[in-house]
C-alpha beads as a LAMMPS data file, in Angstrom:
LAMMPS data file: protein, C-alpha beads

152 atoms
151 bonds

1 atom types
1 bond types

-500.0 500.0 xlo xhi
-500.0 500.0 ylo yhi
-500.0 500.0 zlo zhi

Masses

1 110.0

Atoms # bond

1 1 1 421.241 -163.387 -337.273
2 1 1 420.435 -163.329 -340.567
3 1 1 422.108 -166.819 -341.324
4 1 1 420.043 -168.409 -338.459
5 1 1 416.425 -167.286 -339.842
6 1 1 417.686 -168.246 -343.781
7 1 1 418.489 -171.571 -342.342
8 1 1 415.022 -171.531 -340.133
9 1 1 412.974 -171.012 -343.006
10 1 1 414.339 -173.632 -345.377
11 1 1 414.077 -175.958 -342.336
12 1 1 410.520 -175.173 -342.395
13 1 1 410.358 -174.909 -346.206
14 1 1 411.443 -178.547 -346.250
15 1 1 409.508 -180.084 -343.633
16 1 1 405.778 -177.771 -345.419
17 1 1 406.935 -179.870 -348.442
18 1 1 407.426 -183.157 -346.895
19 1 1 404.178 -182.870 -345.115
20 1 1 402.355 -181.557 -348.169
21 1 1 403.437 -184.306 -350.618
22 1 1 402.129 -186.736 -347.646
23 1 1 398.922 -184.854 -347.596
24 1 1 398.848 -185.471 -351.032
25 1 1 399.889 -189.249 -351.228
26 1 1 402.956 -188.582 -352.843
27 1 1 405.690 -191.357 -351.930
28 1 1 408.441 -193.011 -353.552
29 1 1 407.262 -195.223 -356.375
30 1 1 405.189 -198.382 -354.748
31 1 1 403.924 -196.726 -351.630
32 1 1 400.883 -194.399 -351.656
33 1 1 398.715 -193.299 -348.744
34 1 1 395.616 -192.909 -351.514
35 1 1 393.712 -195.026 -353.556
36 1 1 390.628 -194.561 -356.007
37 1 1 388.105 -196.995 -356.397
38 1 1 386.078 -196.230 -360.297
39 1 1 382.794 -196.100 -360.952
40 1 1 380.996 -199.668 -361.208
41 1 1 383.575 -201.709 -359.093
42 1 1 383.881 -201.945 -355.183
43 1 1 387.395 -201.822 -353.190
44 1 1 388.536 -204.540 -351.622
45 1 1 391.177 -203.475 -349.281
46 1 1 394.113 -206.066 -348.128
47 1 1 396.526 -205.694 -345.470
48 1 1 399.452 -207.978 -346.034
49 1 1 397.271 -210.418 -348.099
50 1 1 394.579 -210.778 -344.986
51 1 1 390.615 -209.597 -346.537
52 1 1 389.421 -206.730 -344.463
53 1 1 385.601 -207.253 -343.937
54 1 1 384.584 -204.068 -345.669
55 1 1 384.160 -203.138 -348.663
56 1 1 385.252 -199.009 -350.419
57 1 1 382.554 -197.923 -352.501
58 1 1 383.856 -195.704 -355.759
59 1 1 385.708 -192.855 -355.360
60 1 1 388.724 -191.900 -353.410
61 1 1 390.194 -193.303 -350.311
62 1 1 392.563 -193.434 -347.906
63 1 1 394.984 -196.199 -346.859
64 1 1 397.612 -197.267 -344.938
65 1 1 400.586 -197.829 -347.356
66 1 1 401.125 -201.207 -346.625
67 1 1 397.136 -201.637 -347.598
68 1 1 396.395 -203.063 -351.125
69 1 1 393.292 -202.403 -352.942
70 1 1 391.633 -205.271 -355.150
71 1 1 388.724 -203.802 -357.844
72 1 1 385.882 -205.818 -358.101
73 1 1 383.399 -205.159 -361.120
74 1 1 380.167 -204.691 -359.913
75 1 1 378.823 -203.689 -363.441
76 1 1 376.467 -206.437 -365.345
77 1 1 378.520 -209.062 -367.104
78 1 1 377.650 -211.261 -369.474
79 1 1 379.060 -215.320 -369.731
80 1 1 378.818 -217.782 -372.572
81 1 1 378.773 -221.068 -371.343
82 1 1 378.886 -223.608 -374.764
83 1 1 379.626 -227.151 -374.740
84 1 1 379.618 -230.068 -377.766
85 1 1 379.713 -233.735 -378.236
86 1 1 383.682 -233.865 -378.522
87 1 1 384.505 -237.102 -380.600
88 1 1 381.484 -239.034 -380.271
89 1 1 381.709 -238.620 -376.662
90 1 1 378.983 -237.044 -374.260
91 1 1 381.207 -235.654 -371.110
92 1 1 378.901 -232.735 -371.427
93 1 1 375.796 -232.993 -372.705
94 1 1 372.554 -232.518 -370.984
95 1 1 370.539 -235.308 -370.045
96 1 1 366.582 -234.790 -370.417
97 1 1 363.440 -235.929 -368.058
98 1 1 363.040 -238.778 -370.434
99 1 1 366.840 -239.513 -370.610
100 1 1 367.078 -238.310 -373.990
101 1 1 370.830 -236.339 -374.396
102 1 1 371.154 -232.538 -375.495
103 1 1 374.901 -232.945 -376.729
104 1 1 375.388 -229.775 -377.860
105 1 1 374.347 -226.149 -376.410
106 1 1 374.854 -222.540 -375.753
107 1 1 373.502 -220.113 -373.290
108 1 1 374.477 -217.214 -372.509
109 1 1 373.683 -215.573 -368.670
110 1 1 373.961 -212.322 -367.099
111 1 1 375.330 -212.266 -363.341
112 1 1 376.205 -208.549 -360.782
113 1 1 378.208 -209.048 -358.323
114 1 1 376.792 -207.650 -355.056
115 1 1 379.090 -204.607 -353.872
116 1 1 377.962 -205.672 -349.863
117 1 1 379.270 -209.154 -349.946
118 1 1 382.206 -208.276 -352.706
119 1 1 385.130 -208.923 -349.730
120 1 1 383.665 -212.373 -348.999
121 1 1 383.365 -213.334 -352.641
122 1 1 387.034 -211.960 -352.921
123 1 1 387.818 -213.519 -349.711
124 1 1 386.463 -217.243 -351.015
125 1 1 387.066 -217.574 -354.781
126 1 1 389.656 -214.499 -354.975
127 1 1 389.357 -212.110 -358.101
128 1 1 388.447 -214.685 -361.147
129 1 1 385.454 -216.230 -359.350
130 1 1 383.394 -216.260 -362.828
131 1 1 385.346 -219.580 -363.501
132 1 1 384.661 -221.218 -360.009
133 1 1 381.868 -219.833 -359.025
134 1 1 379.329 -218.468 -361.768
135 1 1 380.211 -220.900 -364.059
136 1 1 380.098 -224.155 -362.398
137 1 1 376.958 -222.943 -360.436
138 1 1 374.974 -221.908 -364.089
139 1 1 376.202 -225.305 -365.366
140 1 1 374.660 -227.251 -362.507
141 1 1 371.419 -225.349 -362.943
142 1 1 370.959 -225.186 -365.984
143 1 1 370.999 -229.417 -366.117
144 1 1 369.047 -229.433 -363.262
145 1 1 366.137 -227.205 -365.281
146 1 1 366.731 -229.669 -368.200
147 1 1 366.190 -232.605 -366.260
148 1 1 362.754 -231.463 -364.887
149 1 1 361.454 -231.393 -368.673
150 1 1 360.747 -234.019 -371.678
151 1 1 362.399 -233.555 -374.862
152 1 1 359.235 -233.630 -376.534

Bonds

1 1 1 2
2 1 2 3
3 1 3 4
4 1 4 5
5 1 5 6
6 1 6 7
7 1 7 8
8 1 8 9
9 1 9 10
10 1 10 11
11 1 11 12
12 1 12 13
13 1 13 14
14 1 14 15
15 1 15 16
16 1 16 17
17 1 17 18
18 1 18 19
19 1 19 20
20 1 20 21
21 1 21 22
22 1 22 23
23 1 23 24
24 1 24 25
25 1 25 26
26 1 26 27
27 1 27 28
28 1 28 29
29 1 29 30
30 1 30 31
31 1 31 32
32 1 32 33
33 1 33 34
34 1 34 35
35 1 35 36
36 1 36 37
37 1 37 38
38 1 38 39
39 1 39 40
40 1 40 41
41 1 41 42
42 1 42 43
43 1 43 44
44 1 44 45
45 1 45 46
46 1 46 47
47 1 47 48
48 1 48 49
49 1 49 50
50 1 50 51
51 1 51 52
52 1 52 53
53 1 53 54
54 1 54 55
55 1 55 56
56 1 56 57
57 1 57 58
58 1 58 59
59 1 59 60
60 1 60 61
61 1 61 62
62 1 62 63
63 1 63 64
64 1 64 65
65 1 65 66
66 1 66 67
67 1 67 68
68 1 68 69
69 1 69 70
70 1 70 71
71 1 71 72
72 1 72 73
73 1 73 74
74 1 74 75
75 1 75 76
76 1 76 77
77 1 77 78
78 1 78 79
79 1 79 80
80 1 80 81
81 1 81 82
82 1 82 83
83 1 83 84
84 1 84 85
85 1 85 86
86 1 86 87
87 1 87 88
88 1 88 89
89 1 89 90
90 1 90 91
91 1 91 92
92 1 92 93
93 1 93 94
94 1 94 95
95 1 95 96
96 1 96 97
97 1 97 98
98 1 98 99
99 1 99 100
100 1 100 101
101 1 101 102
102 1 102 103
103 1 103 104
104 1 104 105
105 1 105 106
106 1 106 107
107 1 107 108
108 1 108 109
109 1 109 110
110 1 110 111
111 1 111 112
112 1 112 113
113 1 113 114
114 1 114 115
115 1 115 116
116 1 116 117
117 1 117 118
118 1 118 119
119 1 119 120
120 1 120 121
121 1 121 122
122 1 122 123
123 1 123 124
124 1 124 125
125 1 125 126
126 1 126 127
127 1 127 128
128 1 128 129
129 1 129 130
130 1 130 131
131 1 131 132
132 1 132 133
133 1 133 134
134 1 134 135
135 1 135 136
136 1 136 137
137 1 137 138
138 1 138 139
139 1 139 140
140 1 140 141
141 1 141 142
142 1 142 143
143 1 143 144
144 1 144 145
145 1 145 146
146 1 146 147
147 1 147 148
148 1 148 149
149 1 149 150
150 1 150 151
151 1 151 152
């Protein structure tokens, strides 16, 4: 009898730990049932590669292990957008009200990425939007400001 209960209670010593290192998220390398999210970004959860219209604020969340989650910085950035006559050449330079040319500038702007429309933003331009999306947008402004004014 005694060799029945010894083998009862490893059997239930085993399946405690299996269910406690699921309760705890810990898998074979590559698979996890948890995820954290740090202060300043927003989650961006994935199932096989499709956007889930939500967004995980910081902290720590569940997932299904074949879930991915994408960090988005949410924190104030800063982008230098520079540009200079390159050999004689005005490709970009700024054109004035009075069509005078500004062929060298700098400016430097400060963008936050909204954590309620992060997934769409992810979903659109994917995780290095600054290139396609902040910085062709500032560029496009900024000559249209330019153009409203003399260079007097």
């Amino acid at each position: 009898m005694k060799k029945n209960e010894s083998k009862l209670n490893i059997t239930a010593l085993v399946i405690g730990a299996i269910v406690i290192c699921l309760l705890l998220g810990i898998l074979p390398p590559g698979i996890s049932v948890l995820a954290s999210v740090p202060a300043g970004h927003t989650g961006i959860l994935t199932t096989y590669g499709k956007v889930e219209e939500t967004h995980l604020d910081p902290g720590l969340h569940f997932k299904k292990p074949w879930q991915k989650i994408i960090r988005m910085d949410n924190r104030i950035q800063t982008m230098r957008i520079a540009a200079g006559s390159k050999n004689g050449t005005t490709d970009d330079a700024i054109e004035t009200k009075d069509r005078q040319l500004i062929p060298s500038y700098e400016f430097e702007i400060q963008y936050q990425l909204n954590p309620e429309v992060s997934y769409k933003v992810y979903s659109n331009y994917g995780s290095n939007y600054e290139k396609t999306l902040i910085s062709s947008n500032a560029l496009q402004f900024i000559k249209e400001v330019f153009s409203r004014y003399s260079a007097d």
